[in-house]
C-alpha positions, 0 to 999 in steps of 0.5 A: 356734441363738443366744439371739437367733434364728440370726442372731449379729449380734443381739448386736452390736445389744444393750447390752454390757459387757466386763469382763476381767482382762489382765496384761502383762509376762511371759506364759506361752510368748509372753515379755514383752508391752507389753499383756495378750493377754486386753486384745487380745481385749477391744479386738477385741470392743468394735470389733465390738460397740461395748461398754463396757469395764471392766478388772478390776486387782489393788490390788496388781499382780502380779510381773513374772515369769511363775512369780512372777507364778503364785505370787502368783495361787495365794495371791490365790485367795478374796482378791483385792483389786482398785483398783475394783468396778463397781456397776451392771450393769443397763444392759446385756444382754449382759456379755463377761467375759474372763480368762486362764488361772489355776490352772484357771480365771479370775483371781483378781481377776476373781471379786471383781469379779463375786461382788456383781453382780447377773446376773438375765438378762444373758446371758453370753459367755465369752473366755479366753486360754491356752497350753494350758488351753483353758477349763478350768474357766471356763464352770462357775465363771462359772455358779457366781458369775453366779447367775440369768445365762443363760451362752452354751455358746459360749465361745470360748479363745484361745491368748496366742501367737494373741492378735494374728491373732485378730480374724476369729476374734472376728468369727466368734464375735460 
């Protein structure tokens, strides 16, 4: 049962917030992409939803290349600097927040963008995207960081390489 009764097109009616952290270029077993497969996923939520968008992107942008590109996450843990903070979150009840994949959990950049919100009874939905890593750890340090926010045990993880045929699965899940 969903926070909003049984009924899941409740959230489509609420006042929401997708911020996500996508990286094109070379992504991991799908090759060189134009756009990031989390921004696909966030584009088919926010066509549903008729949320806002707010892309989280580093200050300094990563490499290219999927194994440099690793490298460079792994040493942006803790500090990552990104172009701009949201400030205000208030408006909104129901914040999407969507990542890749990155040593075990979301980006990097993702948490600087989250850690000085304020979460008090947002209700959070989860997406990643993965070749493999399912949520990992996702769900645990979300909670962690969105303190006093109601985190949904509904999250949902994508394949990058299933990112495009992925809208009726989205549909399903909102």
């Amino acid at each position: 049962m969903s926070l909003f009764g049984s009924n899941k097109e409740n959230y489509k009616d609420k006042n929401s917030l997708i911020i996500y952290f996508s990286r094109a270029d070379e992504n991991y077993s799908v090759g060189y992409i134009e756009k990031g497969n989390t921004e696909h996923i966030a584009e088919y939520v926010q066509e549903l939803t008729n949320a806002d968008m707010f892309k989280v992107e580093p200050l300094v942008p990563y490499a290219k290349d999927y194994k440099t590109c690793i490298e460079e996450a792994k040493q942006r843990i803790g500090n990552a600097p990104i172009k701009e903070k949201i400030e205000d979150i208030s408006e909104y009840e129901v914040i999407y927040i969507m990542t890749p994949i990155y040593w075990g959990t979301y980006a990097p950049e993702l948490e600087t963008a989250l850690k000085e919100l304020d979460f008090t009874g947002k209700i959070i939905r989860i997406v990643t995207t993965h070749e493999g890593s399912g949520l990992a750890n996702v769900p645990n340090d979300v909670k962690r960081i969105c303190k006093g926010a109601i985190v949904l045990d509904d999250s949902i993880a994508i394949r990058g390489a299933d990112c495009l045929n992925a809208k009726s699965r989205i549909e399903n899940w909102i």
